[in-house]
N, C-alpha and C positions, 0 to 999 in steps of 0.2 A: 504494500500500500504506500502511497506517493507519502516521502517525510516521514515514512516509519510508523506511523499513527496504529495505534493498532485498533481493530474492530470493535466498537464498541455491542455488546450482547444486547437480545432482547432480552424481558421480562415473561414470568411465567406466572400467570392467575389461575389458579384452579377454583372453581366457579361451581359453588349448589346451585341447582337449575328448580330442584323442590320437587315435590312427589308427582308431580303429571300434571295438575293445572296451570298453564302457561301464565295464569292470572297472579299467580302465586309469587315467581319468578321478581327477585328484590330488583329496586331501581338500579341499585349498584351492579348489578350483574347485567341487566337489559345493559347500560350502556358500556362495559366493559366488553360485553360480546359485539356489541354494533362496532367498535371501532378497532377490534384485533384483528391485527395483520393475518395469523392461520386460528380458525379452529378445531381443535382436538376430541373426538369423542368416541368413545367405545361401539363397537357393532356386535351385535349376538351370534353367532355359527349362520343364522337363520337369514340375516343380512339387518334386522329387526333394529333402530336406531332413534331408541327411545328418548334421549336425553337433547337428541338432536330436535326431535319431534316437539320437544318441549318449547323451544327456543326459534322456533323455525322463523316465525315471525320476525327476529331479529337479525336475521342471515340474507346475505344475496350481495352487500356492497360490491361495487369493482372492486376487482384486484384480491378480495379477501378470499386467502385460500382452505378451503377444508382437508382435515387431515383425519380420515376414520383409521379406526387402528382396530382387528379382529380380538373378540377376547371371551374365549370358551365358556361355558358353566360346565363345569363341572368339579368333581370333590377334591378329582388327584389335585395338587399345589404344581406339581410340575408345569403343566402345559399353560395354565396362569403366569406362572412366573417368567414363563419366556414371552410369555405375550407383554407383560409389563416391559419386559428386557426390550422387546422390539418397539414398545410403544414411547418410553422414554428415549431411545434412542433415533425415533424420526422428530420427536419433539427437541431433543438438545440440538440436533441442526438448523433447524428452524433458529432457533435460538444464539447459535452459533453465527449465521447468515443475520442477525440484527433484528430479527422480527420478533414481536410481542405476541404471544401464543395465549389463547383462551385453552382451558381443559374444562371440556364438562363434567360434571358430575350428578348423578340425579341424587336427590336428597340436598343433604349436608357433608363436603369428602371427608367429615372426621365423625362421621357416625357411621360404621360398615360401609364407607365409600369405599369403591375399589379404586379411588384416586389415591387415598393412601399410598399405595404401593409405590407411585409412581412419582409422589414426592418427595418418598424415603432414598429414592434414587436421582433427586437432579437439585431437593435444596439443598445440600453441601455445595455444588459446583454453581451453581444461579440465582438470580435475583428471582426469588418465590411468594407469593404472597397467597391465601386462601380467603375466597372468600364466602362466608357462611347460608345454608338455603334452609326452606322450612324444611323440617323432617318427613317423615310418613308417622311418624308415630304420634308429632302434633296434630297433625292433617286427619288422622283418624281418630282421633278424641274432640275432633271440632267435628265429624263426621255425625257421632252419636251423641254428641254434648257430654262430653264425661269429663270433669275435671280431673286430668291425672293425680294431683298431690295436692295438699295444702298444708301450711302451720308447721306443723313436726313432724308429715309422712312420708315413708321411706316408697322411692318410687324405684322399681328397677326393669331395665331391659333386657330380656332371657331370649337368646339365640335357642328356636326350636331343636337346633345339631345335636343340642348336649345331651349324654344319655339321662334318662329318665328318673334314676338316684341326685343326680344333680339338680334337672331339672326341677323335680320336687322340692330341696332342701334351697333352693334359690325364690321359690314361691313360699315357701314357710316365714321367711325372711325379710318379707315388706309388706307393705298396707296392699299396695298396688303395683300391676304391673305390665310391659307390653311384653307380648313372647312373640318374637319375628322369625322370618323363614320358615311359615308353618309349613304350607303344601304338603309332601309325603308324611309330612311327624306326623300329621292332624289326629291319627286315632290313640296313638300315643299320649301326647297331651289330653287330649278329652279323657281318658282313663282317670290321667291324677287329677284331674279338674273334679269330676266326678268323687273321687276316692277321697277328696278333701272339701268336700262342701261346696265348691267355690263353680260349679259350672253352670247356675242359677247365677251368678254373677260375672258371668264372662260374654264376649260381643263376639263376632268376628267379624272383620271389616275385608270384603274379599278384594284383590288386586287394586289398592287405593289409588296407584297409578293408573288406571286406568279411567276412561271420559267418566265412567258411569259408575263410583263404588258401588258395591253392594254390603251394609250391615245385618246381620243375621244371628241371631240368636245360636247355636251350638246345635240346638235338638231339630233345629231345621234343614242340615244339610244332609241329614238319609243317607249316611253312607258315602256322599258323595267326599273325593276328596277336594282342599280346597285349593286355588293356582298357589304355587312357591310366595307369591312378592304378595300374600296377608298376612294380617295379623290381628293376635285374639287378643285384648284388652281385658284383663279382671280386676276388678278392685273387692277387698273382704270390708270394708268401711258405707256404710250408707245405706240406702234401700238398694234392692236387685237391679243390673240394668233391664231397661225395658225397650 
């Protein structure tokens, strides 16, 4: 470069886009995505680009380049972790080349965002900033009107993954609380819900991401199971929900 000057780097925003309602989506992130040079967003095996979807309204300037990057579901961590591998490393060129890169995230990236990963690999070397979205698990208590917590109650988030000894002694252990990732758990969960009093006071809120949630009482899904991206809400404090 002419006089040695060396290249000065983009910036990297990693950006909660919120559980699916485009309405939801913070000021700060509308105009963070309208004016980034590339944006970043995950795609499902399926081609399915939900996060994108979210935001789409915001997307189209000249010049502004999109960067989808493929990123598996599945349990093994391997074939994740090369996809983060491959995903940070189209984004630190970009970055590299002087342009200011948006990364979507739906949610919140520090609530089970799968942006995580991919900050733990480029905030040492970049200028990184995150910026916060609603959850799904606010968005589903504003779904039902449930107030999560109040005063002195302990409120906790129980990943559906965990075995079912856990999973129980993590529900023993607060007033209230969201269990996420139900889909296949669902019969599981409903057992200790059951086994513990608490499934007269549990909701399920089906794929909140999507246009149309569905809330549902427990004893209403017949067997059926429910999609991965629900979650069942219980609280042992109040009257039952209804």
């Amino acid at each position: 470069m002419a006089g040695g000057e060396a290249m000065t780097t983009g910036k990297l925003h990693i950006v909660g886009v919120g559980p699916g309602d485009p309405e939801l989506l913070t000021l700060k992130a509308a105009r963070l995505i309208e004016s980034a040079d590339v944006t970043a967003y995950p795609e499902t095996e399926n081609g399915r680009r939900r996060a994108r979807d979210i935001v789409a309204d915001h997307l189209g300037r000249a010049h502004q380049i999109e960067r989808p990057f493929r990123l598996p579901m599945a349990s093994d961590l391997a074939p994740a972790q090369a996809a983060y591998d491959r995903a940070s490393a189209l984004i630190a060129a970009d970055l590299d080349a002087g342009r200011n890169v948006v990364l979507l995230c739906e949610g919140d990236p520090f609530l089970y965002g799968s942006a995580i990963h991919v900050h733990a690999r480029l905030a040492g070397r970049y200028d990184v900033a995150v910026v916060p979205g609603v959850t799904s698990v606010t968005a589903c208590a504003a779904e039902i009107g449930l107030a999560l917590a109040s005063r002195m109650d302990v409120f906790s988030i129980i990943p559906a993954t965990l075995d079912g000894g856990a999973l129980e002694d993590r529900l023993a252990a607060c007033d209230a609380a969201a269990i996420i990732k139900v889909g296949r758990h669902f019969e599981k969960i409903a057992g200790i819900l059951k086994r513990n009093g608490l499934a007269d006071r549990a909701m399920l809120i089906a794929a909140p991401a999507d246009d149309a949630p569905r809330a549902l009482p427990l004893s209403e899904l017949n067997g059926t199971l429910p999609p991965y991206f629900s979650t069942i809400l219980v609280s042992r404090k109040g009257a039952p929900l209804q």
